[in-house]
N, CA, C and O atoms as a GROMACS GRO file, in nm:
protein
  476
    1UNK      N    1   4.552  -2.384   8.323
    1UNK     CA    2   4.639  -2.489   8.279
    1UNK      C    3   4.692  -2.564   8.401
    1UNK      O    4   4.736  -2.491   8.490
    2UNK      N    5   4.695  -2.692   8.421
    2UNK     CA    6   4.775  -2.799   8.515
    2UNK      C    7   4.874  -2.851   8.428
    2UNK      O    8   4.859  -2.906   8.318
    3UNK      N    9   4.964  -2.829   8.484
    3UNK     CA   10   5.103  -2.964   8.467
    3UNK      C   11   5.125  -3.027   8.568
    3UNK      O   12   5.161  -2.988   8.679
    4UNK      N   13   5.100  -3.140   8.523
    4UNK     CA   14   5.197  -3.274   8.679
    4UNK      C   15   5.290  -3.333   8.601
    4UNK      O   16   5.286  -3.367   8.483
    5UNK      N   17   5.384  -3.341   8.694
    5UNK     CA   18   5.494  -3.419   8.665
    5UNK      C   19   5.565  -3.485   8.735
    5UNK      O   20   5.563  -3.441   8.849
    6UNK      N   21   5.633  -3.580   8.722
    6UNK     CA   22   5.695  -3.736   8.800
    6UNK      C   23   5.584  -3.734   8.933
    6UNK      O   24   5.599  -3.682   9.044
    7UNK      N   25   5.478  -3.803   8.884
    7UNK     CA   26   5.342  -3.844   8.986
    7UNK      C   27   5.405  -3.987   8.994
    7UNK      O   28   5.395  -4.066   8.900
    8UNK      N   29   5.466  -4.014   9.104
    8UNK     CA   30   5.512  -4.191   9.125
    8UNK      C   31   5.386  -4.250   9.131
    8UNK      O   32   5.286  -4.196   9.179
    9UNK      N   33   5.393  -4.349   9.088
    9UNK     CA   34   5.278  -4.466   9.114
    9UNK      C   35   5.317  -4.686   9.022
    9UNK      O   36   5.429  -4.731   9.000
   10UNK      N   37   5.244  -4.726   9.007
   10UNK     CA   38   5.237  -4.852   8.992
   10UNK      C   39   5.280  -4.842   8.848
   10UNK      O   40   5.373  -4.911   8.805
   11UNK      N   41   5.204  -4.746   8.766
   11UNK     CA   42   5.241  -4.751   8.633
   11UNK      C   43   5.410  -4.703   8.570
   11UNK      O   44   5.453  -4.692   8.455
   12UNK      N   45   5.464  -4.685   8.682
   12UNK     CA   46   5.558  -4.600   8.582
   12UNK      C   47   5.729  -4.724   8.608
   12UNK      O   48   5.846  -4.688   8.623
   13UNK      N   49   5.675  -4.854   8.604
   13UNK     CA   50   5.709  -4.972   8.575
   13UNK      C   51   5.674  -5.017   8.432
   13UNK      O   52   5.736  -5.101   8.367
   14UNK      N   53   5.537  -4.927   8.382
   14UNK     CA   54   5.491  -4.981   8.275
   14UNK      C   55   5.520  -4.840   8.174
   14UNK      O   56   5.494  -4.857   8.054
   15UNK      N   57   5.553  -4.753   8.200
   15UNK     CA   58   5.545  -4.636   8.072
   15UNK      C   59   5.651  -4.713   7.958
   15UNK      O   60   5.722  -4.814   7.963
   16UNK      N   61   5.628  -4.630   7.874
   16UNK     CA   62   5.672  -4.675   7.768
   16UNK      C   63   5.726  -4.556   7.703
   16UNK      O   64   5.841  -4.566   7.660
   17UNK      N   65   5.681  -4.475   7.691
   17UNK     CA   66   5.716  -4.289   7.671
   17UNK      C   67   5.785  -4.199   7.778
   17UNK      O   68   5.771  -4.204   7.901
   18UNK      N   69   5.830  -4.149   7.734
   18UNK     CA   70   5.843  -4.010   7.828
   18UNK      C   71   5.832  -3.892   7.725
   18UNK      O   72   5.846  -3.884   7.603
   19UNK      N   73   5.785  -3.758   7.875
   19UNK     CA   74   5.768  -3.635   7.775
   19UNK      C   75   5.605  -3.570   7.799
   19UNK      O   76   5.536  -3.644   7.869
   20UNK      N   77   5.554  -3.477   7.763
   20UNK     CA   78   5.454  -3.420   7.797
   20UNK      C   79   5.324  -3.450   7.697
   20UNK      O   80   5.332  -3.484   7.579
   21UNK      N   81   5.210  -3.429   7.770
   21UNK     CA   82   5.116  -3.504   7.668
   21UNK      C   83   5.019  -3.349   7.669
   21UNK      O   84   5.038  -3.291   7.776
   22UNK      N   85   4.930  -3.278   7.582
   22UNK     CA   86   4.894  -3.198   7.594
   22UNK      C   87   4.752  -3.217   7.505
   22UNK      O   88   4.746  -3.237   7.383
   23UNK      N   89   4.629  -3.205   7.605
   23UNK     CA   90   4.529  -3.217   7.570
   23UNK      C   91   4.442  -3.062   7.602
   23UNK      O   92   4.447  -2.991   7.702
   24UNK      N   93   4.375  -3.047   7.494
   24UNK     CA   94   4.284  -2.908   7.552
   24UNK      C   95   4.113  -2.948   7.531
   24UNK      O   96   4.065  -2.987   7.424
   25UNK      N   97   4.029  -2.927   7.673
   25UNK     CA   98   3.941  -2.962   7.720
   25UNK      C   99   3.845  -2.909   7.813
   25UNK      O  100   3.896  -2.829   7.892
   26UNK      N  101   3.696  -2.934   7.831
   26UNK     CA  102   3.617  -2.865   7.884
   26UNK      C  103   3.654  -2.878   7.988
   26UNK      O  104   3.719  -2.982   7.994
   27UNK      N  105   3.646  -2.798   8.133
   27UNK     CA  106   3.680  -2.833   8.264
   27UNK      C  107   3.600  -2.909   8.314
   27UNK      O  108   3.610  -2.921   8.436
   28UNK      N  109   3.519  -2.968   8.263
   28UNK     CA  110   3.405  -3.062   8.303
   28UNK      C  111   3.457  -3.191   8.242
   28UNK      O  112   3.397  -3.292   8.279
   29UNK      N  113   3.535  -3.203   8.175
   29UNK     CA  114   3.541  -3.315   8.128
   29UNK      C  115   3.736  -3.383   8.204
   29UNK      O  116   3.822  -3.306   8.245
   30UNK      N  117   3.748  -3.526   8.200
   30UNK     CA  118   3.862  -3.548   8.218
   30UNK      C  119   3.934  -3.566   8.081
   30UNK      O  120   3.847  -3.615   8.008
   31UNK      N  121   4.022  -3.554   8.026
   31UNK     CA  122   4.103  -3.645   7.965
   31UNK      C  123   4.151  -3.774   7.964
   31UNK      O  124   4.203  -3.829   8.061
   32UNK      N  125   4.132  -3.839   7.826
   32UNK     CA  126   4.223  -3.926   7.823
   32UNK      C  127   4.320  -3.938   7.761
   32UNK      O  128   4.318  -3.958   7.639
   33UNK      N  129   4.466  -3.924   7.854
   33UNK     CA  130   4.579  -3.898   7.776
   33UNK      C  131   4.611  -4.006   7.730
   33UNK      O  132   4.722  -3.994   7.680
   34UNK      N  133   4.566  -4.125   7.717
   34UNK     CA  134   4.603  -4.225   7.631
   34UNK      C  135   4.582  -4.209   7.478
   34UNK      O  136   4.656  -4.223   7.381
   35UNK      N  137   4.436  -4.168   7.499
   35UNK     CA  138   4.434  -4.138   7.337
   35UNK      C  139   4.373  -4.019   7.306
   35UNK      O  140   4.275  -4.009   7.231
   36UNK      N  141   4.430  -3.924   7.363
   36UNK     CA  142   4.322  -3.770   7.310
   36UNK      C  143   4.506  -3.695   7.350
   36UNK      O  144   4.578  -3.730   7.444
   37UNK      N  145   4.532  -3.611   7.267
   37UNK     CA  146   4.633  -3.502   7.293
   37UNK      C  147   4.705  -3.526   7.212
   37UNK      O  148   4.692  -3.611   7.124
   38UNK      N  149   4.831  -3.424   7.238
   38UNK     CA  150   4.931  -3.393   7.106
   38UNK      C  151   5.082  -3.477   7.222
   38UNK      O  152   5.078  -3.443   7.341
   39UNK      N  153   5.154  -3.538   7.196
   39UNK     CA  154   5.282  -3.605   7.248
   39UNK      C  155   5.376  -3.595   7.209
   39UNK      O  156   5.436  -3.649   7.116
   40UNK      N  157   5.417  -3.466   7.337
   40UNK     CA  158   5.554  -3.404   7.290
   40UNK      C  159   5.688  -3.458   7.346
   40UNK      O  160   5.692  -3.441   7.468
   41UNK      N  161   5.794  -3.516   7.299
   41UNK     CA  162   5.889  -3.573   7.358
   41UNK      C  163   5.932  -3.519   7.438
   41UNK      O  164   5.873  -3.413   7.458
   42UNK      N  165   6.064  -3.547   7.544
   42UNK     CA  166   6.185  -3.486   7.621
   42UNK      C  167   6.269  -3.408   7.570
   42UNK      O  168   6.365  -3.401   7.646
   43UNK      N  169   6.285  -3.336   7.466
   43UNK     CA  170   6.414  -3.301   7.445
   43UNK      C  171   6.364  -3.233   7.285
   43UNK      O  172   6.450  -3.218   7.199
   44UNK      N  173   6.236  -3.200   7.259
   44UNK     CA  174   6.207  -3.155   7.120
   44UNK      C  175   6.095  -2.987   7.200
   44UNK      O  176   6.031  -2.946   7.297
   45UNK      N  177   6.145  -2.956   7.066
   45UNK     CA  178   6.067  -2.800   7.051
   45UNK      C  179   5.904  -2.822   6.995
   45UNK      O  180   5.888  -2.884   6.890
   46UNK      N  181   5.823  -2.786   7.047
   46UNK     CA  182   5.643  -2.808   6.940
   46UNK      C  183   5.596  -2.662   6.965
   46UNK      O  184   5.597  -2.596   7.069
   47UNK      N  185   5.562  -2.636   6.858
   47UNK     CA  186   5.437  -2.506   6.827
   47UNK      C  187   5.321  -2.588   6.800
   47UNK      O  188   5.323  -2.694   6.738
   48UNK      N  189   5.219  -2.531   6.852
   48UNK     CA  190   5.085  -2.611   6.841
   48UNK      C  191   5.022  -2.499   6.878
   48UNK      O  192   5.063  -2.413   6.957
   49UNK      N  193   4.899  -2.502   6.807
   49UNK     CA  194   4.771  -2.422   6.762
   49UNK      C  195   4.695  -2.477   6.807
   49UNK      O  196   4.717  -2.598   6.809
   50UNK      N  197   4.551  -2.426   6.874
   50UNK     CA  198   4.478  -2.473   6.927
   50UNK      C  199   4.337  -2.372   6.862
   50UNK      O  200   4.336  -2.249   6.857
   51UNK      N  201   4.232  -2.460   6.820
   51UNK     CA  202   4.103  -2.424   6.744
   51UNK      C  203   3.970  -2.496   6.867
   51UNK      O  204   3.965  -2.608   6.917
   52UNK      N  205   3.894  -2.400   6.879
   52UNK     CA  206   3.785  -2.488   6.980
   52UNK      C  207   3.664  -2.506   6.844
   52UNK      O  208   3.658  -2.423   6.753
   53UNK      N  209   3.580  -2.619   6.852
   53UNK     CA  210   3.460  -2.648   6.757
   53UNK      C  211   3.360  -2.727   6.887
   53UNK      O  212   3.406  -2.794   6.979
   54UNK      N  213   3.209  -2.696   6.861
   54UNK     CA  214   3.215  -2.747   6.966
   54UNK      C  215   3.090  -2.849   6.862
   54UNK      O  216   3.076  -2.809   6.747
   55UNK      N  217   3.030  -2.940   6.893
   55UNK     CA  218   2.929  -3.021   6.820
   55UNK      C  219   2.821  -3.079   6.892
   55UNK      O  220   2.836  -3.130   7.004
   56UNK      N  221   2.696  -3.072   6.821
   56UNK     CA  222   2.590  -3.071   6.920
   56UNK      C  223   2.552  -3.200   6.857
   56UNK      O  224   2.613  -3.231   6.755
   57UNK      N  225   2.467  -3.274   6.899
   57UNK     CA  226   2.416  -3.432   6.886
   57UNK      C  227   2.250  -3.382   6.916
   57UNK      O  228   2.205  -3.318   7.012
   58UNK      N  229   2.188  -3.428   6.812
   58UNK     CA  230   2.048  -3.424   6.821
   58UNK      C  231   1.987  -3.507   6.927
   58UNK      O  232   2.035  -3.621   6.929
   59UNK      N  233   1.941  -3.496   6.972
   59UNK     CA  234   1.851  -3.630   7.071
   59UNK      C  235   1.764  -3.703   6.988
   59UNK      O  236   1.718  -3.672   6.878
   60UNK      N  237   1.746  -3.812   7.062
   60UNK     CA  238   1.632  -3.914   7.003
   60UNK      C  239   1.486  -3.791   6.920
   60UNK      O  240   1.452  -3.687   6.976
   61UNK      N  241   1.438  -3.829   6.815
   61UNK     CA  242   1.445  -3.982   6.760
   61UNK      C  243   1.563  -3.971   6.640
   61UNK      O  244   1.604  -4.056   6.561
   62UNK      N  245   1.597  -3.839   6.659
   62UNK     CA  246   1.729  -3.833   6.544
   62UNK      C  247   1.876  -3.935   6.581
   62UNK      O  248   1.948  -3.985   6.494
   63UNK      N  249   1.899  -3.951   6.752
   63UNK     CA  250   2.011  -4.044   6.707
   63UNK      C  251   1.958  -4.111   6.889
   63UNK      O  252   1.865  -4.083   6.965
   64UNK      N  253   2.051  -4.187   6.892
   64UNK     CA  254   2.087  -4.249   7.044
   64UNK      C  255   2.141  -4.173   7.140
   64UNK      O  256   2.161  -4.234   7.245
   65UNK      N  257   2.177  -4.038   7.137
   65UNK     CA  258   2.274  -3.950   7.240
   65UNK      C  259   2.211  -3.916   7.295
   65UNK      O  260   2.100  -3.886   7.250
   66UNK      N  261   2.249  -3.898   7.459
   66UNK     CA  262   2.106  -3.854   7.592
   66UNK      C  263   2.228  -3.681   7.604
   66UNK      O  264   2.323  -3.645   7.534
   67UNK      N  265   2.174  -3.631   7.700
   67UNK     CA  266   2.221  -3.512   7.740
   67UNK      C  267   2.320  -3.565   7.856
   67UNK      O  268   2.431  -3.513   7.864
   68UNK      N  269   2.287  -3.657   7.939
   68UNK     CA  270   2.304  -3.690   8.094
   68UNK      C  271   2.367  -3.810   8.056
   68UNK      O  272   2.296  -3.910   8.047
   69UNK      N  273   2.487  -3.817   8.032
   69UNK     CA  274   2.593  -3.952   8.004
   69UNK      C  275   2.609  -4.000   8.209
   69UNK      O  276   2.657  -4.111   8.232
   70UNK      N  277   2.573  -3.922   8.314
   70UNK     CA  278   2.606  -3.983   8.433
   70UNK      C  279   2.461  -4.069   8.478
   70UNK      O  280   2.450  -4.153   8.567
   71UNK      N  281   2.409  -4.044   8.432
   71UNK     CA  282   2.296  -4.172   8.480
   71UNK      C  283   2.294  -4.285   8.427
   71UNK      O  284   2.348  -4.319   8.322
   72UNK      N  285   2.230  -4.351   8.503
   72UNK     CA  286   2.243  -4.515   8.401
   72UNK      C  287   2.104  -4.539   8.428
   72UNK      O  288   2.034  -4.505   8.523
   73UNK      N  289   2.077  -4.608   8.319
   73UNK     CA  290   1.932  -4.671   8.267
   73UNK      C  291   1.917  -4.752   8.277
   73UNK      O  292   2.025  -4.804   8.247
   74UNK      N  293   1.822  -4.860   8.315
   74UNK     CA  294   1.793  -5.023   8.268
   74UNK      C  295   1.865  -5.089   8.199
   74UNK      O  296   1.927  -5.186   8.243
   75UNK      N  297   1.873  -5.027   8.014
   75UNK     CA  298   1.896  -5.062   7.922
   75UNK      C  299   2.008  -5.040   7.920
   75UNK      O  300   2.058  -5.100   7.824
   76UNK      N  301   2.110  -4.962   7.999
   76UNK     CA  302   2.256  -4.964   7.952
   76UNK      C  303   2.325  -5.084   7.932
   76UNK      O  304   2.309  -5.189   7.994
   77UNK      N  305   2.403  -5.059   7.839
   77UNK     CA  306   2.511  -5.219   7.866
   77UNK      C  307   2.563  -5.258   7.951
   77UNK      O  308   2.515  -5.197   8.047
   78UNK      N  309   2.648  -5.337   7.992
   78UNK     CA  310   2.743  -5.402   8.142
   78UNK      C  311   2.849  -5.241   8.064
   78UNK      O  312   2.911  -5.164   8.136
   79UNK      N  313   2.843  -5.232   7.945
   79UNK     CA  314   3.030  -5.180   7.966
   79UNK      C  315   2.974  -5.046   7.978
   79UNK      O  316   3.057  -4.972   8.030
   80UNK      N  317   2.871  -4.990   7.951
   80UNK     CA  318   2.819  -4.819   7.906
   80UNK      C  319   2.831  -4.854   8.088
   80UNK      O  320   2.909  -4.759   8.092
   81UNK      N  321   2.826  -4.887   8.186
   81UNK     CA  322   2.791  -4.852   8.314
   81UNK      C  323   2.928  -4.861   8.390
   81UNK      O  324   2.965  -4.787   8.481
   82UNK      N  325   2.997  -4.968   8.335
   82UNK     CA  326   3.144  -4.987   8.420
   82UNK      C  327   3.233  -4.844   8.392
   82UNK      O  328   3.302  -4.787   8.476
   83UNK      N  329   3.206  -4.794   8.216
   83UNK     CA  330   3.258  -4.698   8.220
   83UNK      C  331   3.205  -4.555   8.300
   83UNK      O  332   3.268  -4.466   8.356
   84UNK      N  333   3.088  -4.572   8.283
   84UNK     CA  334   3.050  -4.461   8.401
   84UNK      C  335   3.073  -4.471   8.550
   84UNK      O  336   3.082  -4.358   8.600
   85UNK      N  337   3.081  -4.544   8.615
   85UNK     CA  338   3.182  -4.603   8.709
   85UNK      C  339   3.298  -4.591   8.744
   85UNK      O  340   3.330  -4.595   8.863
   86UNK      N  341   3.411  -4.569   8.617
   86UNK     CA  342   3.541  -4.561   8.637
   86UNK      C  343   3.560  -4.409   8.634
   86UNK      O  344   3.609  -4.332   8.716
   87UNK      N  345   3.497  -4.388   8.496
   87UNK     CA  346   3.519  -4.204   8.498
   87UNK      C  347   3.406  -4.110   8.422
   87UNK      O  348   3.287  -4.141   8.424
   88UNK      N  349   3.444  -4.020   8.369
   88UNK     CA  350   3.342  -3.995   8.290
   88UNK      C  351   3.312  -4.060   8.134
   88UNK      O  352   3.410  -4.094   8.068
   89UNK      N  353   3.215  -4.072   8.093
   89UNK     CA  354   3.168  -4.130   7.953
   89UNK      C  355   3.243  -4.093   7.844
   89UNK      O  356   3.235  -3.974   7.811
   90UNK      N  357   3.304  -4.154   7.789
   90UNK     CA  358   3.351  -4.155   7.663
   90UNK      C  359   3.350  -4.299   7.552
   90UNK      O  360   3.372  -4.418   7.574
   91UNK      N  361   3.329  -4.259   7.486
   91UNK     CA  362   3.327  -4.373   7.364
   91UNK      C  363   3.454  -4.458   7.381
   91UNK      O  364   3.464  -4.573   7.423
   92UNK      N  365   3.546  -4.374   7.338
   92UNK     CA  366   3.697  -4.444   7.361
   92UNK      C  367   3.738  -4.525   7.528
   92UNK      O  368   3.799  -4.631   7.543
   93UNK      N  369   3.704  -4.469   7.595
   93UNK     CA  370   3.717  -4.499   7.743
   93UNK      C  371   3.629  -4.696   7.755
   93UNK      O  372   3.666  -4.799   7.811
   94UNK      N  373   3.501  -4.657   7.665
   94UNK     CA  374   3.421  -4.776   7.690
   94UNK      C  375   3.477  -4.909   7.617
   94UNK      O  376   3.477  -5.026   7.654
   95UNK      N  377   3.535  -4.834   7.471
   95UNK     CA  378   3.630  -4.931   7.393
   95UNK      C  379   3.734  -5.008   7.476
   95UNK      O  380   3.742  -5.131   7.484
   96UNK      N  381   3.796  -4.936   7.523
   96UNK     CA  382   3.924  -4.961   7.607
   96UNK      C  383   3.883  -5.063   7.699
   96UNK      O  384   3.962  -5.157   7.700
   97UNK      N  385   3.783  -5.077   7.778
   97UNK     CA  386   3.686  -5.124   7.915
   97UNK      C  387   3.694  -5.272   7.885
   97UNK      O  388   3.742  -5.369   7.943
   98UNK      N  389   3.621  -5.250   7.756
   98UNK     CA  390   3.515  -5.389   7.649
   98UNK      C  391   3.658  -5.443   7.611
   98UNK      O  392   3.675  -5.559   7.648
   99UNK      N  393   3.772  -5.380   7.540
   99UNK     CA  394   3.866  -5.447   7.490
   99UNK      C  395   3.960  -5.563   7.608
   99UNK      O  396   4.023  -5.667   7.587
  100UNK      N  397   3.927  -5.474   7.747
  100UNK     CA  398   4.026  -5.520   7.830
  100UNK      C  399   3.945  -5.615   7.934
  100UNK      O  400   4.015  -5.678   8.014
  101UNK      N  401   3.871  -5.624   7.938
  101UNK     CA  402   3.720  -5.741   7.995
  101UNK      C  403   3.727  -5.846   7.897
  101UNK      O  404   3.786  -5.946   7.940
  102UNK      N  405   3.684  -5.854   7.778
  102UNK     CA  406   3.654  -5.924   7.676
  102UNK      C  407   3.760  -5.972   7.657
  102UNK      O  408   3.762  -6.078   7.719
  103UNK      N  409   3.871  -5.954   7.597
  103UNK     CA  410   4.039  -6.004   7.529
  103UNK      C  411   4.160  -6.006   7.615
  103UNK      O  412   4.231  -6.106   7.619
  104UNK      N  413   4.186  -5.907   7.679
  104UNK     CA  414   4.340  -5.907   7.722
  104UNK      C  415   4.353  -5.967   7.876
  104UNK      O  416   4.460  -6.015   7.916
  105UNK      N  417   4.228  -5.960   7.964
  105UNK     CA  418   4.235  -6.039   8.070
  105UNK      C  419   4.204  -6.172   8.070
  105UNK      O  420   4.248  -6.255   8.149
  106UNK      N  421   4.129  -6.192   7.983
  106UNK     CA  422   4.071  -6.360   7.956
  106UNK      C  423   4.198  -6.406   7.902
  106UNK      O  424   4.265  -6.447   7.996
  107UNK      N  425   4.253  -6.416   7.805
  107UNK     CA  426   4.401  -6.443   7.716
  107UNK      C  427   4.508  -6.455   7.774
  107UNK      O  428   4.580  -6.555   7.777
  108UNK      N  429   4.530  -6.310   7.844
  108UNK     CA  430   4.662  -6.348   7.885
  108UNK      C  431   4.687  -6.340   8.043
  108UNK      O  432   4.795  -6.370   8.093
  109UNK      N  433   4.586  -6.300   8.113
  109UNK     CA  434   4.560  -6.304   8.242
  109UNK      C  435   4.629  -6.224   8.291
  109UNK      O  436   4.695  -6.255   8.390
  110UNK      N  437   4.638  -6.047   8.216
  110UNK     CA  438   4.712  -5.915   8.259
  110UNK      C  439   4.628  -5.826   8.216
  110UNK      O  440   4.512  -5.858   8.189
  111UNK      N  441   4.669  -5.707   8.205
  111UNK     CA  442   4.607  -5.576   8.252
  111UNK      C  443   4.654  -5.464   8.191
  111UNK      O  444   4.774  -5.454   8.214
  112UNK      N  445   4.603  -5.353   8.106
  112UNK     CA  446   4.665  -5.219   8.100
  112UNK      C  447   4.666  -5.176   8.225
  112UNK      O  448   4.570  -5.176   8.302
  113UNK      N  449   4.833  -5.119   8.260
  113UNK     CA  450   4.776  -5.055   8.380
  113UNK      C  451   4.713  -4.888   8.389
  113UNK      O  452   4.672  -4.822   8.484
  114UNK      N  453   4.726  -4.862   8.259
  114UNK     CA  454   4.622  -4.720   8.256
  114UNK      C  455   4.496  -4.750   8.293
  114UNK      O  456   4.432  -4.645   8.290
  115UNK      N  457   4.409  -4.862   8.334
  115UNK     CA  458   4.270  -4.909   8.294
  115UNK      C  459   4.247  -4.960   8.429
  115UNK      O  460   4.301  -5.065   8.464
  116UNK      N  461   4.172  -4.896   8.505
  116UNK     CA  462   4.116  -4.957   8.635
  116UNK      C  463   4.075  -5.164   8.559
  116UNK      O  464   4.035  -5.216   8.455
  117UNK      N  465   4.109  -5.196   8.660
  117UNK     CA  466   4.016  -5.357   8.623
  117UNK      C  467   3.876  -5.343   8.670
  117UNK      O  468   3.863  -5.295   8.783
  118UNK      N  469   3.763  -5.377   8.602
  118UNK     CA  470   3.631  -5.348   8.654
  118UNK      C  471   3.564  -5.514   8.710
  118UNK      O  472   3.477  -5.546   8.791
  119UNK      N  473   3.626  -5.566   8.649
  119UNK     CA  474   3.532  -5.691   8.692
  119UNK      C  475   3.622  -5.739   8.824
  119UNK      O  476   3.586  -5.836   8.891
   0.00000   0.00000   0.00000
């Protein structure tokens, strides 16, 4: 188990929460505490249960899922690569990427600051 706590940096102009975020995960993998974990306030009690499942993805020709999310292919998209770039592969991570390339920097000419800027 890691806990960090009061990590100063750029963002914490921008939090919006306080309180502990608790995600359980392969050690191979990072988290994203933006949107993966349970968010426990400052000042509240939580019991939480934890169940592991793990799920396997067929490979081609049954679906699109490779084994090796760190390589990039020809065919990847601009965003399947920026996100492999920033961190490790996740669906949600790439959403976030595409949402913040595509809409929130063009529009309003700002930034999540959870979200590296890629372009």
């Amino acid at each position: 188990m890691k806990i960090f706590y009061f990590i100063k940096g750029k963002q914490d102009y921008f939090m919006e929460k306080r309180g502990v975020v608790i995600s359980v995960h392969n050690s191979s993998h990072t988290p994203l505490v933006k949107n993966e974990g349970i968010k426990v306030p400052v000042g509240f009690l939580a019991d939480i249960s934890v169940d592991r499942t793990f799920y396997v993805r067929l490979p081609s020709p049954f679906s699109d899922c490779r084994k090796d999310t760190t390589t990039k292919l020809s065919t990847d998209s601009n965003y399947y690569n920026k996100t492999v770039d920033a961190a490790d592969y996740s669906k949600s991570l790439c959403d976030d990427i595409c949402l913040q390339n595509e809409f929130i920097v063009p529009q309003c000419n700002c930034n999540d600051p959870e979200l590296e800027v890629t372009d």
